[in-house]
N, C-alpha and C positions, 0 to 999 in steps of 0.2 A: 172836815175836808170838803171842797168845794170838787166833786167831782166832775159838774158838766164845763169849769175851764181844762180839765185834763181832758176830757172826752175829747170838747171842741177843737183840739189843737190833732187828734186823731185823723186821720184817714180811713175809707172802707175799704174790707179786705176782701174779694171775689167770693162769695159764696155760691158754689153751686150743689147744696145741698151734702149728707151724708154725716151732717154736727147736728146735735139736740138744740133744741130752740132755748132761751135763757130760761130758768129756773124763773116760777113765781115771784121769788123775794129777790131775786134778784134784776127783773124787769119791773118792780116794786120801787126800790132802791133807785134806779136810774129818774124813774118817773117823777119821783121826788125833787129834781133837778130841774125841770119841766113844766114853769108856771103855764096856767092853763089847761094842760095836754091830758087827757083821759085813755085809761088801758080797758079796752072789752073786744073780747072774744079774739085773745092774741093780736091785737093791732091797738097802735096807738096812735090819737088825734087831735085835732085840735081845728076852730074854726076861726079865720082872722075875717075882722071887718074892720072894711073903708068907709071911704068919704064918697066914693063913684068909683065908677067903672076904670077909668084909666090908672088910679091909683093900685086897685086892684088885678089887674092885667100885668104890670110892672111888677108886682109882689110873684105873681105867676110866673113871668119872666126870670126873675130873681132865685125864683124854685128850681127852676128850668137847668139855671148855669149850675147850683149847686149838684145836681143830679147826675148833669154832665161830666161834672167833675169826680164826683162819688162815685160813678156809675153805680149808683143803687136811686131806684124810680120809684117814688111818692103815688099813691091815688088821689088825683086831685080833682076836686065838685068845685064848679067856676060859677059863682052867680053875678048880678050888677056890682053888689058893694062887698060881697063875700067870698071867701075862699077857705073850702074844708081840704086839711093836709093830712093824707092816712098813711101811716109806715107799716109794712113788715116786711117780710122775709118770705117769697114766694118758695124760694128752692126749699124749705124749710119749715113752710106753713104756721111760723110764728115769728116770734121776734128775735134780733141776734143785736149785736150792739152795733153793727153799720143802720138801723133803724136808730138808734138814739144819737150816733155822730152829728146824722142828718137831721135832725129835730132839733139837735141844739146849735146848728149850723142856719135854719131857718128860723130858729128863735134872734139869734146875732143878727138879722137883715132889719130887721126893729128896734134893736136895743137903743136907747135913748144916751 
């Protein structure tokens, strides 16, 4: 079963805390979905690199509207050709699956 096309077709749902964060094997299981992306210390990331700066700021842009639309907000480290994307779940101090919708909704801005 290809989860992250069902994920990706998902919306986030407001969290503001007072649900358990996802089970190990089950923020496991998502990540598996997830080329690239690494889980440590409850958050999960990944580092995309360009070609230059404007390419890069575009991608950031592209982050931007997705988040907007999520209303769940990415930590993002902007450098010339790089850009690191961190998901969790503040209300919640781990991860919930509105952190995997958006990872594989930012994975979609690259897909080839």
């Amino acid at each position: 079963m290809d989860t992250s096309c069902d994920i990706a077709t998902r919306h986030c749902i407001p969290c503001e805390g007072g649900i358990a964060p996802l089970s190990d094997d089950a923020a496991q299981s998502l990540l598996q979905t997830l080329a690239g992306w690494s889980l440590t210390d409850g958050k999960i990331d990944k580092t995309y690199r360009f070609a230059n700066h404007y390419e890069t700021m575009a991608f950031v842009n592209a982050v931007a509207w997705i988040s907007h639309r999520e209303d769940h907000h990415p930590e993002l480290t902007v450098g010339y050709a790089d850009c690191r994307v961190r998901y969790w779940t503040h209300a919640i101090n781990g991860l919930s699956e509105n952190d995997f919708i958006c990872a594989v909704k930012v994975e979609r801005l690259l897909a080839r």
